[in-house]
N, C-alpha and C positions, 0 to 999 in steps of 0.2 A: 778576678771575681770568682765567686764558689758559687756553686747554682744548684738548688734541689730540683727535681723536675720531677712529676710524676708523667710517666708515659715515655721513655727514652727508648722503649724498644720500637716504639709505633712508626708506623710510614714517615710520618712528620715531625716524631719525637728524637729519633734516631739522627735524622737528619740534620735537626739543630745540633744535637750532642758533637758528631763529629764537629761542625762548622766552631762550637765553642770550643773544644778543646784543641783543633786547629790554630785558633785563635789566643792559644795558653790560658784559658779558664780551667777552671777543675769543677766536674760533671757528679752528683752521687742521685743518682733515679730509682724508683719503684716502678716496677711493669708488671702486669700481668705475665705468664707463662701461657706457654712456651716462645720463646724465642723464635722464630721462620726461620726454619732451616737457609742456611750460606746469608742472613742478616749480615750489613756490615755492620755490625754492634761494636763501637770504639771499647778497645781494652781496656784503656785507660778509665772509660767511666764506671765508678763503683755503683755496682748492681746490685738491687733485691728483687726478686723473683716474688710477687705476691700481689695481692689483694691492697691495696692501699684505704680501702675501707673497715678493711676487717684488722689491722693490726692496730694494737694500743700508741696514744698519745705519745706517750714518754719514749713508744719508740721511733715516731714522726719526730720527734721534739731532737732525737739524739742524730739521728741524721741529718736534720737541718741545722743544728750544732753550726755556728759559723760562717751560715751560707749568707750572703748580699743578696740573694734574688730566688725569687721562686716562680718556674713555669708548671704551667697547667696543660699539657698538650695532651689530653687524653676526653673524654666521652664518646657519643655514638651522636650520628647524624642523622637526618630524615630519612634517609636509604636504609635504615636497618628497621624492617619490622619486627615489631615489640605485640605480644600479647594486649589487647585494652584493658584498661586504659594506658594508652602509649606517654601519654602526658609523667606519668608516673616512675619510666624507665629514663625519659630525662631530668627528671627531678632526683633521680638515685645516681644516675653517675654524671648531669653535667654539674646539678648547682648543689646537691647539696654535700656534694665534698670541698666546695670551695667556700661553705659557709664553714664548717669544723675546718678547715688546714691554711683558711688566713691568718684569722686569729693567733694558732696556734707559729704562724712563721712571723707574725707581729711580735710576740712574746719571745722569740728567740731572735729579736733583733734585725731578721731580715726586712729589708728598705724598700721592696717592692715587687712588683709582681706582673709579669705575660701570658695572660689566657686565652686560648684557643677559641674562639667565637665562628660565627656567620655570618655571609652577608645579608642574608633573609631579616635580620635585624633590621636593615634599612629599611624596606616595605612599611617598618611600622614607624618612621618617622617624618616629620611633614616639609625639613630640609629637600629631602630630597622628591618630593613632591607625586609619590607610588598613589599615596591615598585618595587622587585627584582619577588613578586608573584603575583599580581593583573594587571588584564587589565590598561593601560594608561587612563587617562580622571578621576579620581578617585574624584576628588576635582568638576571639573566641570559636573561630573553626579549625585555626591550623594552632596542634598542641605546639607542635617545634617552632614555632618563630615565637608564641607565648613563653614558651622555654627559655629561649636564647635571649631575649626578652631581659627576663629574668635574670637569668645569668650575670648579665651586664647590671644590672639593678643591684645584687649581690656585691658584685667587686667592687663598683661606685661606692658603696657605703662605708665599704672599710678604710678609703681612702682618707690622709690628714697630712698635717705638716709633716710626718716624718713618715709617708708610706706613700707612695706611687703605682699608680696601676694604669696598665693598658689592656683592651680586648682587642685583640686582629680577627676583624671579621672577614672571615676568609670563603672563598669563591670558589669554584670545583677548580681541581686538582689533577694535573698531571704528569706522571710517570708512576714507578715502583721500586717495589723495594722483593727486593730477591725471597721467594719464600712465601710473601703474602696475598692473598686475593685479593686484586683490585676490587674496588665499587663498580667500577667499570662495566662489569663485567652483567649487570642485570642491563644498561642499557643493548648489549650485547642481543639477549637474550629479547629486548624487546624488538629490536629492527631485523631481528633474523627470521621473524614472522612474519616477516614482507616482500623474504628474497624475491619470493617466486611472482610477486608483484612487477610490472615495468615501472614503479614510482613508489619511491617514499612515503608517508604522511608524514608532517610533524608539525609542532608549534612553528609558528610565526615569529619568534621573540628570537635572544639571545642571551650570552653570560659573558662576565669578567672570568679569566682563569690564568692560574698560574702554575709553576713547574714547582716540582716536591721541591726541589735545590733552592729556588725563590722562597715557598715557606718558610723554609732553613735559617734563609739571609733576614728574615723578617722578625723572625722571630729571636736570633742575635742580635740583630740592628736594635729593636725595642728594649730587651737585658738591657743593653750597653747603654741606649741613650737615655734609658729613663732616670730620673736624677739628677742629669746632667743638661742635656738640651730640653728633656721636656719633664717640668714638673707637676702633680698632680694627675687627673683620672684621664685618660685618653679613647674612644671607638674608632680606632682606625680602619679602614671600608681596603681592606689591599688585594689589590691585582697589577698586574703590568698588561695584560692584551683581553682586548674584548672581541668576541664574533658573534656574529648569528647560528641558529643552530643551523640553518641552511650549509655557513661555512664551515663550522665543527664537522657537519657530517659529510661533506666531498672529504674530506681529512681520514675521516673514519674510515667510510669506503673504500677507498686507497689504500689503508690501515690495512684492509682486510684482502686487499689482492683484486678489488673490482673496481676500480678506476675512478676517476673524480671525478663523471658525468651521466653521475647515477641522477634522477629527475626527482629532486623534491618538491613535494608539492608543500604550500603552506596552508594549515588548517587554524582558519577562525575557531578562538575562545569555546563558541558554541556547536560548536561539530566536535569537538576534542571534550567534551564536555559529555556528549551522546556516548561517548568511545567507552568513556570512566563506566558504566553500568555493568561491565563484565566482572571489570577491578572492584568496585562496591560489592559484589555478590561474594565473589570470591572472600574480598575481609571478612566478609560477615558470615562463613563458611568456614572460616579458618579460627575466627576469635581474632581477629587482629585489626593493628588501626595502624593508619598511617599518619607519619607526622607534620604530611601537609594534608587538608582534606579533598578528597580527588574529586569533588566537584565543584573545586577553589582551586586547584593545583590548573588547569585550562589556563585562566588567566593571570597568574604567576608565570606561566612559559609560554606566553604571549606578548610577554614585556622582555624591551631591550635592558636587563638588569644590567647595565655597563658601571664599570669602576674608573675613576679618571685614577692613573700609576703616581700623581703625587705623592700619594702620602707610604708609598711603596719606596720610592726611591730617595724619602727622605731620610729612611732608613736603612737606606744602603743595599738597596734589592736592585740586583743588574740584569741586564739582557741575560736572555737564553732560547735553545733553541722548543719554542712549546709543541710544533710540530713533530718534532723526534718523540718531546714526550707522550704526547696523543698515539703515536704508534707504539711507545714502548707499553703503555696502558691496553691497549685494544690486542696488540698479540699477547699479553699475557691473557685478559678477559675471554681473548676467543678460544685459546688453551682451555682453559678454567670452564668456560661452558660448554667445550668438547667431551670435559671429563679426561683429558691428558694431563694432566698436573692435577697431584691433591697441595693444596695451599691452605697456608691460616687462615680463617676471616677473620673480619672485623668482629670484636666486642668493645667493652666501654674501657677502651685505650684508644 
């Protein structure tokens, strides 16, 4: 199989690259620049170094030249603050490059297609029954999950007898990638203003999460099977392990060299609610918005968002160890917020 992929340098991008080309695929990606310094970027995959918004058709069109499949592993998530309106910065790199570069991989014969999604998508559906626990307005107060939203609305459509598409709505993430700033690393940033506390605060809820290397598997598992095992439009919800944030953070703790019986306390929706009025001033101080709204974001991280690992391991995602990676995540993040390491961030890759 030939694969175009835009995003093959990114944490997640890279990561499938090798697993396909392990797998005897052949890899041709656009990335943004620079590369993270000691990236394992596969040699094998033929690279361009740029803008995939800004370069002409004809020359998307000559790169996907022969490809079977095309991955979308690239945008920016709710963690990246965006100038407002934020709604705006996911409409420029999550959806609307995926409205100009289907088409344009339909018309060069590619058969189908794996977009990097969220699981914050689920909140807005009544399967899974979130709307029966969250405040009304979900959709019109939080731009990112309207986004992601969308997103998936976008691929859907393009979808016919001769084109397949899947979204993996993917769940926070861990380990690294040599070179690059974790996300991690603002949670970091916020628990470390508690040290001098004898207790934690935190939401009450919990999340589905999986390891970069699991992405990887998910995200070849889907290439490979779409077409074949599964045909037409797909929202796969993938994780392999769920915890509360209680248990993430003994993990972290530990992570950080202070032991796994640090006291966290659980704070009700509306006491974590009262917290957000520093975070509000400050947006509005800064010009910026967040992509979930912080006095909706309480009861969002109140809820056990768990993921059942079905549809994870339908597609070929296997055990790993997610504890290693939580550490490998959190000593980079703590680095990163000491200011000992200069690192890549995240942009919309």
């Amino acid at each position: 199989m030939k694969v175009f992929m835009v995003g093959g340098t990114g944490l997640l991008g890279e990561k499938a690259a090798n697993i396909l080309i392990e797998r005897g695929h052949k890899v041709t990606s656009v990335a943004l620049p620079p590369i993270p310094e000691g990236a394992p970027i596969p040699k094998e995959m033929k690279l361009k170094l740029c803008d995939v918004n800004k370069i002409s058709d004809d020359e998307v069109k000559e790169m996907m030249k022969g490809c079977d499949c095309f991955i979308f592993a690239s945008g920016i998530d709710e963690r990246v603050e965006c100038p407002a309106p934020v709604y705006s910065w996911y409409d420029k790199y999550n959806i609307k490059p995926l409205e100009r570069l289907i088409p344009i991989a339909k018309e060069m014969g590619v058969k189908k297609a794996v977009v990097l999604g969220s699981y914050f998508s689920m909140l807005n559906k009544p399967e899974y029954g979130y709307d029966k626990k969250l405040p009304k307005g979900l959709l019109e107060r939080n731009p990112y999950i309207r986004a992601r939203i969308k997103q998936e609305e976008v691929v859907k459509s393009f979808v016919d007898d001769n084109f397949d598409a899947a979204v993996l709505e993917l769940p926070y993430i861990f380990g690294t990638q040599k070179g690059r700033k974790p996300v991690w690393t603002i949670l970091i940033e916020q628990i470390a203003g508690m040290d001098k506390l004898s207790f934690t605060m935190y939401p009450k809820g919990g999340t589905a999460m999986l390891t970069v290397r699991q992405v990887g598997q998910s995200i070849v598992g889907a290439a490979e099977k779409l077409g074949n095992e599964f045909k037409g439009y797909f929202a796969w919800p993938i994780a392999m392990y769920n915890q509360t944030w209680k248990e993430f953070l003994s993990i972290v703790y530990d992570a950080r060299g202070m032991g796994r019986n640090r006291k966290i306390v659980g704070v009700p929706a509306w006491m974590m609610k009262m917290g957000m009025k520093g975070v509000i001033k400050e947006y509005k101080e800064k010009g910026i918005e967040g992509g979930l709204d912080p006095k909706y974001l309480p009861y969002v991280m109140n809820l056990n968002l768990f993921i059942d690992n079905k549809y994870a391991k339908a597609l070929g995602v296997q055990e790993d160890d997610i504890e290693a990676a939580i550490f490998d995540s959190v000593a980079v993040s703590v680095a990163s917020y000491n200011g000992e390491v200069e690192l890549v961030g995240m942009k919309g890759e």
